[in-house]
N, C-alpha and C positions, 0 to 999 in steps of 0.2 A: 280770837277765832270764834265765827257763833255760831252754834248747833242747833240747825232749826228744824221744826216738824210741818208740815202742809199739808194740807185735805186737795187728794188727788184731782188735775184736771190734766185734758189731753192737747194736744198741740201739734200740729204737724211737723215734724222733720227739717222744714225750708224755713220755720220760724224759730227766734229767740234763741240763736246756736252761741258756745260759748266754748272753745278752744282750753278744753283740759287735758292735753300732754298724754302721761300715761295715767290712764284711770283705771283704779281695783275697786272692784264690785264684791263686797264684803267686807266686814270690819272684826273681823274674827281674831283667832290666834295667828293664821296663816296671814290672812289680808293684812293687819296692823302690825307684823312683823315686817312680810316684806316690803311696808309703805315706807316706813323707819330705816331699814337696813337701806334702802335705795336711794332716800333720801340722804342717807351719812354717807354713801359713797361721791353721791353728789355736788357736796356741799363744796368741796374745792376742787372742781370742776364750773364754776358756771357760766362757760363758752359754751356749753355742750350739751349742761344740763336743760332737761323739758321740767315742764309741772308737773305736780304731781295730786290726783286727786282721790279720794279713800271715801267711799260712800256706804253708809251703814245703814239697814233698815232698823235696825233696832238705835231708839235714841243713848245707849248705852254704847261707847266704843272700846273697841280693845279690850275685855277682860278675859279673864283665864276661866275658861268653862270647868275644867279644873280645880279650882278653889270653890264652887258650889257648893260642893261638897259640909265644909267647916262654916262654909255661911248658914246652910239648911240646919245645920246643930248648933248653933251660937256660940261656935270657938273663935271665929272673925267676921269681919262686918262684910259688905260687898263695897264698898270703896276701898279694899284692900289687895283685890283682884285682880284690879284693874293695870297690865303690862308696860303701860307708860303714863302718863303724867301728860294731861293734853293740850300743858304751856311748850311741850316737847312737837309735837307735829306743829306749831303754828311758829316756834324757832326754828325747825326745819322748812318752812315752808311748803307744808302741806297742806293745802285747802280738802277740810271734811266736813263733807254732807250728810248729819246727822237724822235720822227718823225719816226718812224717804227711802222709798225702793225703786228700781230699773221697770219703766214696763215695755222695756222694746229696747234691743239691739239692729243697726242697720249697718253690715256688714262691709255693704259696697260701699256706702255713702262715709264711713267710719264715723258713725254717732250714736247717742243712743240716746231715750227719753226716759225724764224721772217722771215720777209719780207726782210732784208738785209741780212741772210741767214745764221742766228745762231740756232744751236739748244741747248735750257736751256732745262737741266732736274730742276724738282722741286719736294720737298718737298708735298709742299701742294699747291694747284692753288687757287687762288678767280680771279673772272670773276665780273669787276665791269665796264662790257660797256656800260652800260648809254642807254641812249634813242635817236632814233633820230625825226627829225623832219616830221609830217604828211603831205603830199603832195597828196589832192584830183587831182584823174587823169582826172580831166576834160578836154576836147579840147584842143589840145593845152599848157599845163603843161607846157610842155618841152622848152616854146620859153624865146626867150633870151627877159630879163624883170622879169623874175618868180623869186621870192627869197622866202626865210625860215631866219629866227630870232634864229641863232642857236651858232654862234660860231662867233669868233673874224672878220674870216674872211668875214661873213655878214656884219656882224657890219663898215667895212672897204668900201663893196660895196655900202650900202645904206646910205651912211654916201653922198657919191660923188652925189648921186641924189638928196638928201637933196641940199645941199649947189650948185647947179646947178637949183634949187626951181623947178624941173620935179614936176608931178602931180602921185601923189601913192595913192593904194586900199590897205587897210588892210585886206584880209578874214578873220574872228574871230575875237568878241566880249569879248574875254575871257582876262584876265589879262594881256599876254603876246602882244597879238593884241593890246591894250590900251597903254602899254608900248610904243610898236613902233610907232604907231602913235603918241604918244602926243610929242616922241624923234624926232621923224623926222618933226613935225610941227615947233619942236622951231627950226630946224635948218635950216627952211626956204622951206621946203617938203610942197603942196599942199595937204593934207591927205583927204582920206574918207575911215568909218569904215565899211565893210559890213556883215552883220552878222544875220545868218537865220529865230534866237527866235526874240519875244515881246519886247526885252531889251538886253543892256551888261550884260555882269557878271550875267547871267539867272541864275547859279547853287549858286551864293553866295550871291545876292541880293535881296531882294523882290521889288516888282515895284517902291514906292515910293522910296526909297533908289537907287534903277537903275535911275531913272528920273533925281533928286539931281544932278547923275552923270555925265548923258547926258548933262545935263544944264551946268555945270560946261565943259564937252568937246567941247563945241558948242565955251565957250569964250577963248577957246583955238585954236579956230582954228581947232577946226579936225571934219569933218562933220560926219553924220553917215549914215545910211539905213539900218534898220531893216526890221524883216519879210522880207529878202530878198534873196532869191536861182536863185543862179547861175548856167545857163544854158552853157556858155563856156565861155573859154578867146578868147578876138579875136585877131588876127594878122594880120600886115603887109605883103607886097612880099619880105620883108627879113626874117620872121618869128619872129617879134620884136614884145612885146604887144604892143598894143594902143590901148587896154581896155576890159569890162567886158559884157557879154550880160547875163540879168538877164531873168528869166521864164517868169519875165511879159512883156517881149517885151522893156524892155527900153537897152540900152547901156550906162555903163559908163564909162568915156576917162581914159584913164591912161596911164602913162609912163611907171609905171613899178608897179608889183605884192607883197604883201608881205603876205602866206600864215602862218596865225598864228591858226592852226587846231589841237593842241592838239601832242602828242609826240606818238611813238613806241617804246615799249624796241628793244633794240639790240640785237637778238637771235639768226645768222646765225651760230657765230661761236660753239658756244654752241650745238646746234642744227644737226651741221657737226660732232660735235664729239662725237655723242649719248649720251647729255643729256638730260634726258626729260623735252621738251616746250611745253609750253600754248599758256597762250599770251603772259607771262613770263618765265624767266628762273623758274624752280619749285623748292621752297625750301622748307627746313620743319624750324620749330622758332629759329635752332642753324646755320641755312645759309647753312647746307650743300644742294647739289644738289641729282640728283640720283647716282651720281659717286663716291666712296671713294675718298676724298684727295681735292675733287672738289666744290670749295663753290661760293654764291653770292652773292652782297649787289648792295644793290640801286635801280635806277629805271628799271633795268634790271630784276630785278626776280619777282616772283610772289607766294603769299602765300597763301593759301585757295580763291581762285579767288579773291586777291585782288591786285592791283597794286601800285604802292610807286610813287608819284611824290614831296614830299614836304619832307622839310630840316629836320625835325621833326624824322618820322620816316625810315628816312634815317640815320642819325644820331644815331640810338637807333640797329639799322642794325650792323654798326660799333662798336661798344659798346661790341655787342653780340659775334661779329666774335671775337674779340682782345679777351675776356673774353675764347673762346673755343681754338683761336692758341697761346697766349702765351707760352714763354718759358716753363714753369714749367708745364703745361699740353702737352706740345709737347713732351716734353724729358719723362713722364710718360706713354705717350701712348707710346712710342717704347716699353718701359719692360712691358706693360700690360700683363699677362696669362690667366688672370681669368674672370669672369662677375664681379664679386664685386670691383677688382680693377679698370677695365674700368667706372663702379659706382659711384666710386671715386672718381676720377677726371671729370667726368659727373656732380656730386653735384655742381662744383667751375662754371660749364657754368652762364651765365646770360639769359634766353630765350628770345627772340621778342616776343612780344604781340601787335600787331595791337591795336592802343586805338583812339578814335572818334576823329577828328582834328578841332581846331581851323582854320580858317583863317581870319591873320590878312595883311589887303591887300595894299598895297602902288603903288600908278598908280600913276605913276610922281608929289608926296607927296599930294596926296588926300588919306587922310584915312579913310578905312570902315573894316568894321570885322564882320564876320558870325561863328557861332558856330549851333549844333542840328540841328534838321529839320527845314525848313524855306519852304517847298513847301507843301503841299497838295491836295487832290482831295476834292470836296464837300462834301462827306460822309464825311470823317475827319476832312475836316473845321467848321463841323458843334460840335466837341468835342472837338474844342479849342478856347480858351480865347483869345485875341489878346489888349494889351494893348501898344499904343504906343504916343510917347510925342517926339513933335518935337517946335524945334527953329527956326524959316523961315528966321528971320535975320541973323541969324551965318550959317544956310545951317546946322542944328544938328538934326539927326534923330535918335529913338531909338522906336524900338519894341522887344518886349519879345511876344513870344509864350508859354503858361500852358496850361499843358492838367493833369486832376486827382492831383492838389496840386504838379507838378513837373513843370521846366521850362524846355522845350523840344527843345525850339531855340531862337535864338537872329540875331537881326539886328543892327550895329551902323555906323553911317556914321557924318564927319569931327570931332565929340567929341570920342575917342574909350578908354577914359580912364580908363571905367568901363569893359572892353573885360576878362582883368584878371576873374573878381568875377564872370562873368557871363558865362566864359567858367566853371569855376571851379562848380559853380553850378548844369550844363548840365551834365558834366563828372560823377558828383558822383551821379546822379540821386537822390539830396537832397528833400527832403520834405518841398514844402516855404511855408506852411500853415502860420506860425508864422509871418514871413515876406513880404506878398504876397503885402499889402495896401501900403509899400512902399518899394518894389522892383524895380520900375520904377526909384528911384532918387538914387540909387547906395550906395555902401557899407556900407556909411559911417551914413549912416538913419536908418540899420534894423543890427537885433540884433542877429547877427551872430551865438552866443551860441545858439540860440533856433533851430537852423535847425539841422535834421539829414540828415546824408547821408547813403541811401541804401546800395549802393555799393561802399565805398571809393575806390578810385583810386591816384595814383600822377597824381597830374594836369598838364594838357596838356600848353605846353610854352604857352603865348599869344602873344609871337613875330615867328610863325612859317610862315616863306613864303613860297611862290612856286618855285618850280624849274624849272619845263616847266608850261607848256599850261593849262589853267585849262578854256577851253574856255564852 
């Protein structure tokens, strides 16, 4: 297989076209999962089977955004990220187009143009262009200093300031902020966290549980400032940061920037080629888009307003697509005539159902886990039970939230061994009347038979991470 890069030229549409089956536009988590799983369903099928083609802008494919993390602190290399092995896509028979990007989709025509100046028709298109990274446009953004947490080749920049021990501000408290800061501390980086809310992790922690964690980054070396908005970045007469000026009037020094604010789907191209956007690409629960032929997965699309950033149900994405383009439902819709045979093979889909998420969290192997609701206002705080049992010498927190004989949320932090029972509990909105006196000391105390659940569900992983920013 060869992976090649080209310096863009343009071509018209009616020249140099090249029959690539079903093509994925993105090489990401999402895109080089579903290439693979499609490709394995394929393989003994191949009456039926199309090509299959995976195009990646970044000359990097398939790695886990995910493991950044341990590459940015030099606990593993970035050839270890990487989710397959790329003598595997070319024993599947997947032709990938490395280091080039899409610059045009033609909808009617079903083709579309790279950047090095081929035109593939396709089959069936999926659009799984990921997210990019949020860049508040404050003062001065733009100067040299400003980075994002997003791709290898951050990871390569911020690594050079580390190990030259310059002084870095982290924007956001959120998981992926925490990541880089605690990555760039061990590697000799001056960090400090700055981040708007009460606490880190505001949306997955409750305060004591945020505290633990504070405490714990303080003897790590990584400072923080909360309750903290930012008024500009300042600059140098070369346009270089050398630091942050906050509302309150303070400034603080900095080498260099690292914006960790949460991610964007990628919508331009989509968007060019009249599909209908949101804030995501819009799919309905089988991935298609508004376009016949034209489908999405990942953090790109968007489904009854809601947006995908975790593995979970991105995964379950993937799942769904492979289940609607397999061979044997491909080669069936060609000869469809009818509603009932279209029916048909409609029955074999698997649908997307958005289901309530666990998150089990690893900040440079500090573990915490949130599942349900964990925030409230007073009126509501005032109809919930709040039971919680903590260990001050091991750093072990645990609260349960019950509202009406249901457990409606959980917090755990450095013990999360109980996160399973506890999301599964939330999930199926079970009834702990029977086990409520000892819920607190985990599974293994309360008498499982006795609880119903409302609404069973399959329980939600309790190793689901995040893929971007969950600040």
């Amino acid at each position: 297989m060869s992976l090649v890069s080209q310096e863009p030229t343009h071509t018209s549409f009616s020249k140099r076209r090249t029959t690539a089956g079903i093509v994925i536009i993105g090489a990401g988590m999402a895109g080089s999962r579903f290439a693979i799983e499609l490709a394995r369903t394929q393989s003994n099928d191949d009456t039926a089977r199309l090509p299959i083609t995976l195009i990646s802008k970044e000359p990097q494919v398939g790695y886990n955004r995910i493991m950044l993390s341990p590459v940015l602190s030099g606990e593993s290399v970035f050839e270890e990220t990487y989710l397959y092995e790329l003598a595997e896509y070319e024993q599947l028979g997947i032709t990938v187009l490395a280091g080039t990007s899409v610059d045009a989709i033609e909808t009617k025509q079903q083709c579309i143009e790279l950047s090095d100046g081929q035109v593939l028709d396709y089959t069936e298109l999926v659009l799984a262009t990921g997210s990019q990274a949020r860049v508040i446009p404050f003062a001065n953004h733009d100067a040299k200093g400003v980075h994002v947490f997003r791709e290898i080749a951050d990871v390569q920049v911020l690594t050079e300031y580390a190990r030259q021990a310059k002084k870095g501000l982290v924007i956001g408290g959120g998981v992926l902020g925490l990541e880089a800061a605690c990555a760039l501390a061990s590697q000799g980086a001056d960090m400090t966290v700055v981040h708007v809310d009460s606490h880190v992790l505001n949306r997955q922690l409750d305060m004591p549980a945020a505290h633990l964690l504070q405490a714990e980054l303080f003897s790590r070396s990584v400072k923080l400032e909360v309750l903290a908005n930012t008024e500009c970045i300042t600059v140098n007469d070369q346009h270089e940061v050398n630091g942050l000026l906050l509302k309150d009037g303070r400034t603080l020094p900095a080498d260099f920037i690292v914006m960790a604010v949460g991610v964007i789907p990628n919508t331009t191209l989509a968007q060019q080629s009249g599909l209908e956007v949101n804030r995501g690409i819009l799919v309905d629960n089988f991935m298609h888009t508004s376009c016949p032929h034209v489908y999405a997965i990942g953090e790109c699309v968007e489904l009854d307003g809601e947006l995908f950033g975790m593995v979970a149900p991105v995964n379950q994405q993937v799942d769904t697509l492979v289940s609607v383009l397999k061979a044997p439902y491909i080669s069936s819709r060609k000869t469809a005539n009818s509603d009932s045979r279209i029916t048909e093979y409609k029955n074999h889909w698997r649908p997307f159902i958005s289901k309530p998420l666990s998150l089990k969290l690893k900040v440079s192997g500090i573990a915490a886990f949130s599942a349900g609701q964990i925030a409230f206002d007073d009126i509501e705080m005032a109809q919930i039970e709040r039971v919680v049992y903590q260990q001050t010498s091991l750093d072990h927190y645990l609260c349960l939230y019950i509202k009406e004989s249901k457990l409606i949320g959980t917090v755990l932090y450095g013990d999360v061994s109980e996160s399973g029972f506890y999301s599964q509990l939330i999930t199926d909105g079970s009834d702990i009347s029977s086990i409520k006196e000892d819920l607190i000391f985990g599974e293994a105390y309360c008498d499982v038979e006795k609880i119903e659940a409302a609404e069973p569900e399959s329980a939600v992983p309790s190793d689901a991470h995040l893929i971007g920013e969950a600040s």
